[in-house]
C-alpha positions in Angstrom: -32.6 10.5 34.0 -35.8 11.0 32.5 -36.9 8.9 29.3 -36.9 10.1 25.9 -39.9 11.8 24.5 -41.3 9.6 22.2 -45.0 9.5 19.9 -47.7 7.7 21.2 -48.2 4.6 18.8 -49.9 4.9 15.7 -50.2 9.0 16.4 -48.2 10.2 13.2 -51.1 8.1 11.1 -53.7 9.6 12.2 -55.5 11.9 10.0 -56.2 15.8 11.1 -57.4 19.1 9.5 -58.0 22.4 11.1 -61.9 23.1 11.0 -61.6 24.5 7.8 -60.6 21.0 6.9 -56.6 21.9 5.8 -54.9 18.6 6.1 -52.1 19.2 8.8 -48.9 17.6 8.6 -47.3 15.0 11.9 -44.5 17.7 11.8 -43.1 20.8 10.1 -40.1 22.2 8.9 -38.1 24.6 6.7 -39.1 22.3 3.7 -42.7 23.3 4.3 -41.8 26.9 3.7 -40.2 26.7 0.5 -42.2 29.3 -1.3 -42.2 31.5 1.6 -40.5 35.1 0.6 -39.2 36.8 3.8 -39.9 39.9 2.2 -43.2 39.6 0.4 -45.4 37.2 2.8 -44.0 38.7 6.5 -41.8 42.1 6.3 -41.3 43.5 10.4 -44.4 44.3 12.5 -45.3 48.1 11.5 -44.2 47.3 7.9 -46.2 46.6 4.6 -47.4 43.7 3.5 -48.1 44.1 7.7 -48.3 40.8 7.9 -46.7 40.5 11.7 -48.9 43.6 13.1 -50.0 46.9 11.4 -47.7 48.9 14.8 -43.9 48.7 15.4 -44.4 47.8 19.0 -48.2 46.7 19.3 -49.7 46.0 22.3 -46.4 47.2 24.1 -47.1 50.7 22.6 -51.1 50.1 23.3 -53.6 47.1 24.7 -56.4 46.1 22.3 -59.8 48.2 23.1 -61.3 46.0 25.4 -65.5 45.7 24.7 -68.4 44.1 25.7 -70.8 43.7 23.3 -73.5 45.1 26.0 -77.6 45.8 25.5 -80.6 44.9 26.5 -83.9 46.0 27.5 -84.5 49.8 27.8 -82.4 52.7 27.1 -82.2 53.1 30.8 -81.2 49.5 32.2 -78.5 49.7 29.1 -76.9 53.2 30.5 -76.9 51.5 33.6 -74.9 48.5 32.7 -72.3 50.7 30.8 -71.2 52.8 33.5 -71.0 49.0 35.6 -68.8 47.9 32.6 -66.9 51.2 32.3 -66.2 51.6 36.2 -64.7 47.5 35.7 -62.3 48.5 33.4 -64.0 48.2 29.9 -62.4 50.3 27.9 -64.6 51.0 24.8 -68.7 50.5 24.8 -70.3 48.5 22.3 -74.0 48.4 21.6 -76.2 45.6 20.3 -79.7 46.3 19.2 -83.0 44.7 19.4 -84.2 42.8 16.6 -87.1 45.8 15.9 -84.5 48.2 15.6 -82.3 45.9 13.9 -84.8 45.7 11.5 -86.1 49.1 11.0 -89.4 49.3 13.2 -90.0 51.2 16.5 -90.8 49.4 19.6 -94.4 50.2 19.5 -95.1 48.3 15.8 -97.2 45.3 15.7 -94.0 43.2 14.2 -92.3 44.2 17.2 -94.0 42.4 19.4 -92.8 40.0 22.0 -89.1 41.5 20.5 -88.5 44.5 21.9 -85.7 44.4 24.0 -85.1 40.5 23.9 -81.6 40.5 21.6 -80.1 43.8 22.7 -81.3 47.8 23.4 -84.3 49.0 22.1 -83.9 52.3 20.4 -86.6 54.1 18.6 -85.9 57.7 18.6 -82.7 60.5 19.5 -84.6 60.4 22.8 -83.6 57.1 23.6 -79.7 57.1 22.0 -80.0 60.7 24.8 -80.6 57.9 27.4 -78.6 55.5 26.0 -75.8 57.4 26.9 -77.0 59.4 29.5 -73.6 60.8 31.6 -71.1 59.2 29.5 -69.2 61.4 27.1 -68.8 60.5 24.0 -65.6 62.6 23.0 -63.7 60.3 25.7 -64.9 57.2 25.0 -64.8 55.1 22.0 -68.2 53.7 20.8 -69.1 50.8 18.5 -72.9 49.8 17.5 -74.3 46.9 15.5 -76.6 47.7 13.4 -76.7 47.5 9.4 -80.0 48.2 7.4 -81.1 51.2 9.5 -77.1 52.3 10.4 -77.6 55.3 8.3 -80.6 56.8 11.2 -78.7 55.3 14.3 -75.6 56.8 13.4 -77.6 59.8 12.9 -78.6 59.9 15.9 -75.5 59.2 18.0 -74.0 62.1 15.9 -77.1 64.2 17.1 -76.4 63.5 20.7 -72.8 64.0 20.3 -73.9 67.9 19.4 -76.6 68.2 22.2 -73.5 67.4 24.6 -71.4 70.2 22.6 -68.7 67.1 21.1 -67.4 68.3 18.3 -67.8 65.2 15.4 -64.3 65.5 14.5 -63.5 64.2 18.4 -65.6 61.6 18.6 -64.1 58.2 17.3 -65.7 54.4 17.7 -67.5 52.1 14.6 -70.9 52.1 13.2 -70.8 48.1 11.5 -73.3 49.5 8.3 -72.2 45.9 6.4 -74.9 45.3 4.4 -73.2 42.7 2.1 -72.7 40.1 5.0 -76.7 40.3 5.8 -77.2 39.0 2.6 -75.0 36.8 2.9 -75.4 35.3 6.3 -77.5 37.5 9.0 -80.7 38.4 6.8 -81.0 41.5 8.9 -82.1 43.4 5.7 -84.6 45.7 4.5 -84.1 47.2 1.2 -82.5 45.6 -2.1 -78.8 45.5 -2.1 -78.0 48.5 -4.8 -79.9 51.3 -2.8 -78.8 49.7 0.4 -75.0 50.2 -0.8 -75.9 53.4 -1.7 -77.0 54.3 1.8 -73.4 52.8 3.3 -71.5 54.8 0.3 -73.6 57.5 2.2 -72.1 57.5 4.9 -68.4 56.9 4.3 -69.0 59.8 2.5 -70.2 61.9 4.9 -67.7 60.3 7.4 -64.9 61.0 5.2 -65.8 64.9 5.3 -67.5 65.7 8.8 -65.9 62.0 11.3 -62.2 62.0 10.5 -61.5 60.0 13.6 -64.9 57.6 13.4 -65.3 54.1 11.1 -68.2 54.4 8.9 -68.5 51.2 8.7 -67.2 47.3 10.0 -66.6 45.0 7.2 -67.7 41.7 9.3 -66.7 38.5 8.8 -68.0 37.3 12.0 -71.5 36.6 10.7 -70.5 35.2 7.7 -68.7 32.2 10.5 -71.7 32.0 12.6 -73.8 30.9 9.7 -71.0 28.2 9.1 -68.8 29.0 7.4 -64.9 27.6 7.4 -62.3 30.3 8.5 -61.3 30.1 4.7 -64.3 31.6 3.2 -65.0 33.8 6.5 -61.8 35.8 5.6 -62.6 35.8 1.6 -65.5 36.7 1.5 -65.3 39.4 4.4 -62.2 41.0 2.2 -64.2 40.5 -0.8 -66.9 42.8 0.6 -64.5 45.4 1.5 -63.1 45.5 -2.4 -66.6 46.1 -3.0 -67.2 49.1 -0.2 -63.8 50.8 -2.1 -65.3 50.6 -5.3 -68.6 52.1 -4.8 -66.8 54.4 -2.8 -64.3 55.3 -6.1 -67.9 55.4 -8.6 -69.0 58.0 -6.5 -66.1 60.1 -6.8 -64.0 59.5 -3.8 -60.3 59.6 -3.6 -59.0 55.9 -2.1 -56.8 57.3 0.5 -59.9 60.1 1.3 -61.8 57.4 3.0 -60.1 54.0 3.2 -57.6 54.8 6.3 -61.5 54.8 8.3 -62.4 51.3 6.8 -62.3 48.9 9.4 -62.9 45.5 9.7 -64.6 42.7 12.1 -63.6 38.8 12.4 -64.5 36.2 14.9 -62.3 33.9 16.6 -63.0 30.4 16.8 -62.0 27.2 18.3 -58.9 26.2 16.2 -56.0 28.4 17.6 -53.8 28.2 15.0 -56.1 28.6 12.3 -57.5 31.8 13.6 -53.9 33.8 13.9 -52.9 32.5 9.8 -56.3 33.8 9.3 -55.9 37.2 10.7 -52.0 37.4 9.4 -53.3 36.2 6.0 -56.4 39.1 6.3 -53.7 41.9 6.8 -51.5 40.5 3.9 -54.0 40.6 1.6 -55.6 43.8 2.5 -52.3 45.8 2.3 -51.7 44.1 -1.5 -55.1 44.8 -2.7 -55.6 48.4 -1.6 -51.7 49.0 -3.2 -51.7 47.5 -6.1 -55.8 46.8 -7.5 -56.3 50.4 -6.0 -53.6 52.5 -5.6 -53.7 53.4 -2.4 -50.5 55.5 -1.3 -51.9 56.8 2.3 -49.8 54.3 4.4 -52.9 54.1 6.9 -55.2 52.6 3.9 -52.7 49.8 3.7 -53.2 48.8 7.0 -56.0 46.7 7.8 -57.5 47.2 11.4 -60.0 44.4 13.0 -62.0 44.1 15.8 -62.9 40.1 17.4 -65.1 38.8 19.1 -65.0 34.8 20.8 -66.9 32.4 18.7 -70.9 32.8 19.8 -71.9 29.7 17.8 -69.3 27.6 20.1 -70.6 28.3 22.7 -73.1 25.3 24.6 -75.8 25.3 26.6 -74.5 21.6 28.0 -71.6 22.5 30.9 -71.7 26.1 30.0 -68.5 26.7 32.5 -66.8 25.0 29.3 -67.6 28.2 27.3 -65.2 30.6 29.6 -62.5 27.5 28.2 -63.2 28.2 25.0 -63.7 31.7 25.2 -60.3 32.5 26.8 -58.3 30.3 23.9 -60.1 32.4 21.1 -59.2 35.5 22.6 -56.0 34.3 22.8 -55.8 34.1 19.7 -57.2 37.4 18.7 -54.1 38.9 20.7 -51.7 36.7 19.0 -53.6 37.1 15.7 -52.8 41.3 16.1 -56.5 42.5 16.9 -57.2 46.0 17.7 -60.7 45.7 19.6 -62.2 42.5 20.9 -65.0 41.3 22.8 -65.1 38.1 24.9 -68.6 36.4 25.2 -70.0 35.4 28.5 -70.6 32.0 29.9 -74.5 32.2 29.4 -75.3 33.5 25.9 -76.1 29.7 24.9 -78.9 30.3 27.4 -79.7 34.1 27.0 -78.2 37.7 27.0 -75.2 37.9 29.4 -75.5 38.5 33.1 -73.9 41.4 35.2 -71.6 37.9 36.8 -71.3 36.3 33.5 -70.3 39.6 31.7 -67.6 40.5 34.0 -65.7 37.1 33.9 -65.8 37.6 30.1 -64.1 41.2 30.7 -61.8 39.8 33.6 -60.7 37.2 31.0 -59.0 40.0 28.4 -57.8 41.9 31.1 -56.0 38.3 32.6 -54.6 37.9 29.2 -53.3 41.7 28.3 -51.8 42.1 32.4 -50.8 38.6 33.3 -50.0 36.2 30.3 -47.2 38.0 29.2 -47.8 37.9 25.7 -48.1 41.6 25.2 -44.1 41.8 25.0 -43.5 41.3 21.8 -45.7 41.9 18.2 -46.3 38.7 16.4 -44.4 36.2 18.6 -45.4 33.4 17.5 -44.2 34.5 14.3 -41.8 32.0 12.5 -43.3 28.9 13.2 -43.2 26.4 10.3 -47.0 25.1 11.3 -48.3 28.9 11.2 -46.4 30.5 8.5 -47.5 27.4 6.5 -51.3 28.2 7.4 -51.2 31.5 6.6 -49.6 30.8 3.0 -52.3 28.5 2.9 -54.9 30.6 3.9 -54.1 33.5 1.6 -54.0 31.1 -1.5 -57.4 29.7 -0.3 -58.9 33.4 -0.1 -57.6 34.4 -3.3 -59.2 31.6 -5.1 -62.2 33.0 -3.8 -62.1 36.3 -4.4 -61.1 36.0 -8.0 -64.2 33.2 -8.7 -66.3 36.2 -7.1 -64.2 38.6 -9.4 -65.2 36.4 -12.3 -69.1 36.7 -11.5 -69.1 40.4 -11.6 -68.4 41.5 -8.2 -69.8 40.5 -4.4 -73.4 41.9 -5.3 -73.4 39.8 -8.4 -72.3 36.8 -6.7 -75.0 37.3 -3.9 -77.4 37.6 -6.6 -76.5 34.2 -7.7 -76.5 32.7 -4.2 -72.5 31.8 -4.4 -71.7 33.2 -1.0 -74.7 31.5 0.6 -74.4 28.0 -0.8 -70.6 28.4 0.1 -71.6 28.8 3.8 -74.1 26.6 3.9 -72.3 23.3 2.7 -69.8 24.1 4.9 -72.0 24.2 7.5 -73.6 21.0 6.7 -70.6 19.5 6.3 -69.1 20.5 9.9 -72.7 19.5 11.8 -72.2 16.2 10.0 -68.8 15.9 10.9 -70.0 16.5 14.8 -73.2 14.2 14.7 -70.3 11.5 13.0 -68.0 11.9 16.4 -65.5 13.3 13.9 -65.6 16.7 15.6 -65.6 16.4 19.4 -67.4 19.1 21.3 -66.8 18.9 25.4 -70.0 18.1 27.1 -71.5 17.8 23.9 -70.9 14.0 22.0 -68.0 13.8 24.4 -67.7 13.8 28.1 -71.2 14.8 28.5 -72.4 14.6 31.6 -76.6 14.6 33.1 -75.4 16.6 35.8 -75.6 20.4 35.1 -74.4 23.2 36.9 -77.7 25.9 37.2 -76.2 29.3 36.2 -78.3 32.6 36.7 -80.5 34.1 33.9 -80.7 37.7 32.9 -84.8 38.0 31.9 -86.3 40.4 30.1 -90.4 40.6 30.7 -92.5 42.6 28.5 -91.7 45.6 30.8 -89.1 46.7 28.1 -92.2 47.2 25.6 -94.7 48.8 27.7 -92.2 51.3 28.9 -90.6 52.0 25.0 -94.1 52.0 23.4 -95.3 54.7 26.3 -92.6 57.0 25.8 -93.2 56.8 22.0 -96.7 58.1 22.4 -96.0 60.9 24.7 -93.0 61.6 22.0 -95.5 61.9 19.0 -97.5 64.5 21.5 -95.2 66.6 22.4 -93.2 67.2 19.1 -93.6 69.1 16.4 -95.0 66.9 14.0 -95.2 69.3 10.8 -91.6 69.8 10.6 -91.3 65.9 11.1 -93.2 65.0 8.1 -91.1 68.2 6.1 -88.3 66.3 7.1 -89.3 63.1 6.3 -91.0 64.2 2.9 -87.3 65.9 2.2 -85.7 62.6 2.8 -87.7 60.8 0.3 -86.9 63.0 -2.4 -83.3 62.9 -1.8 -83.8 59.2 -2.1 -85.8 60.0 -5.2 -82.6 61.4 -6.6 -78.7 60.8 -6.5 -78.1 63.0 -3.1 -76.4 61.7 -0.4 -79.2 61.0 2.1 -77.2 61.8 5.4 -78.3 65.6 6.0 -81.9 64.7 5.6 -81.4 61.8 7.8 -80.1 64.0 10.7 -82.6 66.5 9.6 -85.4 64.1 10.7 -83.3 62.7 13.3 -82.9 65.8 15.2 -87.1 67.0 14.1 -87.4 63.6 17.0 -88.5 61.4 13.6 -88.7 57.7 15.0 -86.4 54.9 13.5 -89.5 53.6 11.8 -91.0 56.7 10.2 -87.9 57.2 8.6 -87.2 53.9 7.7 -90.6 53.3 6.1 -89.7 56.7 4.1 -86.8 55.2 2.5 -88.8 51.8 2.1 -91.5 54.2 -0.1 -88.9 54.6 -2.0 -86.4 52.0 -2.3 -89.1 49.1 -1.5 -88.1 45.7 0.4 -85.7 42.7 -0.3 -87.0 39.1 -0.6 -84.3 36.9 -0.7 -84.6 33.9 -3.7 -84.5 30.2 -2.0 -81.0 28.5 -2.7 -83.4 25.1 -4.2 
């Protein structure tokens, strides 16, 4: 007969929180549920408040879209790797940019140097997003990109390619990310001031609303706003408190809420603690579907329903016993199932070290694809569902979110509370807080301040030489020779007096777009107008 279970001694005393710092209980039960109502906080999956799953059947019905968030180098080596990724299974394409095009500047500026290439896929011009996706057809295949200040001109673009291939816009369907709000916030990817940079991403979901019925104009991300540190808490409060802010800039231009909502879309990570990250998504969808109903008025069932995408936890992941990291990254996307995601990425063993490796990458894909054909947790929407410990940490994490939202609410709004440096102190106390909590032993990271180890295993590098910026700054010369620069300058002096006005800058973007304007020369056109952001110190 085998012995009773029992508790290790002294285990029920000791103290633990989820990384957020909740307190967690030695055990639950009903009791902990008592202002749970069946009917308001989880409904059936499919159902508002959509707590359980925004489809009936989820991923029985359909898997997640399964990314890699894939770019480096030249528009060429990129193509290259996405038809690797595609033939492997992937089954959507996402693009990350280089920090030039990030910021607005083509790969041949003098701030661009040493950059180009480095953090993603240089892109300077509709001749390189041709490249880009050179033999892969954009009506079959979903697309996401990351990229926020200039979004406006790379979206542009992609749209402009999308024609030269004879697509029709209303087929094609992916994400453009266009959050401004998080870069002030957390990634400081920015270039103008935050007004006319909101007006640029009401811009878009404009246009989008009109001309890209199928197509997200934008990707309210909360997985910035963690990877500068913040708890899972104010990760999900202040991402939904963006998107209120998105709707109503959306509404003071003139919109209709259920004209453009159904295409908002959303973008979370998913972190170490398991549990904390479903409440968090659960809580995200319960929220959303409350706010757009009954702050908004949103009667279009699909505006209710709040759609993410996740990606694995970046800043978890160590350069000490980097093996660990396909650990960690396989229990955060197991989570993002379980949590009810719609898109995800899994990272790769070596992006502590670098940008991933043709090996590296397709481990990270083998691991989603282990998870949606082998685990079996694909049978059933929401099945963990019910539990005492999760229901109670999504409760908690709604109430958590709400306090934030309404102390932003009280300041006048997100770009108020930016303004003031709310957000940013937020994320960077918590940060604080969690580093000392790790330097303390408090928080145990493997191979880190606990079982760390002199011996480590050499992995394989992907390098990127300055190749990448000879080639890009080359083909930006001859591009300059051979176009027609008059009409490029007609475009670009169109563009800045749309700006100049209350327009809606799209048409004169793809205008210039389409004249072969570079990234930067329309970019700096804007900047004439709008001028650049300096962001106040938090002292």
């Amino acid at each position: 007969m085998k012995a009773p279970l029992t508790t290790p001694p002294g285990s029920a005393k000791r103290t633990f929180t989820t990384i957020s710092g909740v307190p967690v209980e030695p055990c639950y039960g009903p009791e902990h549920l008592g202002n749970l109502d069946p009917a308001r906080d989880l409904g059936e999956p499919g159902r508002f408040p959509y707590t359980r799953g925004i489809h009936e059947s989820m991923y029985r019905g359909k898997l997640w879209t399964m990314r890699q968030f894939s770019g480096f180098a030249t528009p060429e080596e990129t193509n290259r790797r996405y038809h690797y990724l595609l033939e492997q299974g992937q089954t959507g394409l996402s693009v990350a940019f280089d920090l030039p095009t990030l910021m607005g500047y083509d790969a041949d500026h003098m701030l661009a140097e040493g950059e180009v290439g480095k953090c993603g896929v240089a892109i300077s011009s509709l001749e390189d997003m041709e490249t880009l996706f050179r033999g892969i057809p954009l009506g079959d295949v979903t697309v996401s990109m990351t990229i926020n200040s200039p979004a406006a001109v790379v979206w542009a673009m992609y749209l402009a390619v999308a024609e030269k291939q004879g697509v029709d816009w209303k087929q094609l369907s992916g994400t453009i990310q266009n959050d401004i709000l998080k870069e002030y916030i957390a990634q400081k990817e920015y270039i103008y001031p935050p007004r006319p940079s909101m007006r640029l991403v009401t811009d878009t979901i404009e246009f989008s609303a009109r001309h890209t019925p199928r197509f997200n104009p934008i990707s309210i991300s909360g997985y910035h706003i963690r990877e500068a540190g913040s708890t899972a808490v104010q990760e999900l409060a202040f991402t939904l408190r963006d998107g209120i802010e998105y709707v109503e800039w959306a509404l003071e231009r003139g919109l209709a809420v259920d004209e453009f909502s159904p295409r908002l879309s959303f973008f979370f990570n998913a972190h170490n603690d398991f549990f904390e990250e479903i409440a968090k998504y659960r809580a995200a969808r319960k929220i959303w579907a409350y706010t757009m109903r009954d702050r908004f008025g949103a009667k279009d069932e699909r505006s209710l329903k709040l759609r993410f995408h996740a990606q694995t936890a970046g800043c978890s992941l160590t350069w000490q016993q980097p093996y660990n990291n396909i650990v960690r990254t396989t229990i955060q996307a197991l989570a993002a199932v379980l949590g009810g995601c719609q898109s995800l990425h899994t990272n790769s063993l070596d992006e502590a070290y670098a940008l991933p490796g043709e090996h590296a990458v397709t481990i990270a894909l083998r691991t989603q694809q282990v998870i949606a054909y082998e685990s079996g947790v694909t049978a059933a929407p929401d099945p963990l569902g019910g539990s005492y410990f999760l229901e109670r940490l999504t409760l908690d994490s709604e109430v958590a979110a709400q306090d934030y939202i309404r102390r932003i609410d009280e300041m006048g709004g997100m770009i108020a509370a930016i303004e003031k440096n709310f957000p940013q102190r937020e994320i960077a106390n918590a940060s604080y807080q969690y580093q000392q909590a790790v330097e303390r032993g408090e928080k145990r990271i493997v191979g880190v301040n606990a079982f760390a180890s002199d011996r480590e295993e050499p992995i394989e590098i992907l390098q990127i030489d300055r190749g990448a910026q000879v080639h890009q700054a080359g083909k930006l010369a001859t591009l300059r020779q051979k176009r027609d620069n008059m009409r490029v300058r007609a475009c670009l002096d169109a563009l800045k007096r749309t700006a100049e006005g209350d327009g809606n800058t799209m048409p004169d973007i793809l205008d210039a777009v389409r004249a072969y304007a570079t990234l930067g020369e329309i970019c700096e056109a804007l900047r004439a107008v709008f001028g650049s952001y300096q962001e106040t110190s938090l002292v």
